[in-house]
N, C-alpha and C positions, 0 to 999 in steps of 0.2 A: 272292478269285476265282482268283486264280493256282493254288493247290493244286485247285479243282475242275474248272482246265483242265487240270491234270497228271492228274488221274484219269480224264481223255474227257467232261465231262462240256459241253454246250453251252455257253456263256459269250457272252454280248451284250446291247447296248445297244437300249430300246425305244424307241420315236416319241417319246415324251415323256422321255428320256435318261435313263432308271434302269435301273440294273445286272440283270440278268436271269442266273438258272442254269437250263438246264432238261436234263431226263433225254436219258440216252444210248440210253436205247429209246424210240422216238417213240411206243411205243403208249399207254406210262405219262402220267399227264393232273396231273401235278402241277411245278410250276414255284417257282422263289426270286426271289424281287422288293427290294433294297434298298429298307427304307422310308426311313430314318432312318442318320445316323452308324454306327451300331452296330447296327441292328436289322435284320435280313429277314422279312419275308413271305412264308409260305408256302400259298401256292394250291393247292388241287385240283379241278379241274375249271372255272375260273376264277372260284372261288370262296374269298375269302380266308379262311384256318383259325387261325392263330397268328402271333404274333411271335415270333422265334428271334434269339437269340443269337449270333456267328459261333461261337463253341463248339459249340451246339447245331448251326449250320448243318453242322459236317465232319462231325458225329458220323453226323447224318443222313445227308450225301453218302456217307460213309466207308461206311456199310451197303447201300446201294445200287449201288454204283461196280462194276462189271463187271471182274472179272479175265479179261485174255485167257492165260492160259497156266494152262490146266484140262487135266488128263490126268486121262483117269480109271481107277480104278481096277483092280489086274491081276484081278480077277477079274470083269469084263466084260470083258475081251480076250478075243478066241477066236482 
């Protein structure tokens, strides 16, 4: 969970105290649910879809994680 707080990504505990990740844009509807030791659950729309790996979990975070420092290119500058 540490590396997906480092990336901005939501990180907390639910009413019933399992580890929770959820997106950095609130509009996005999909959430990580610690099931297991090892395993998360991943939700979309709270609707559970797979078991993931924490491997699998950064790889996912990792594609998704917002980078703030986007310049764009010199040929949109005007």
């Amino acid at each position: 969970m540490s590396q997906a707080k480092n990336w901005g990504f939501i990180c907390k505990i639910d009413k019933q105290g399992k580890y929770q990740i959820l997106p950095q844009v609130s509009t996005e509807r999909w959430k990580l649910q610690l099931a297991e030791e090892e395993k998360w659950l991943l939700f979309v729309g709270d609707i559970p879809q797979i078991f993931c790996h924490p491997s699998d979990v950064l790889a996912f975070l990792e594609r998704r994680r917002t980078i703030k420092t986007f310049t764009p290119p010199n040929s949109l500058r005007k």
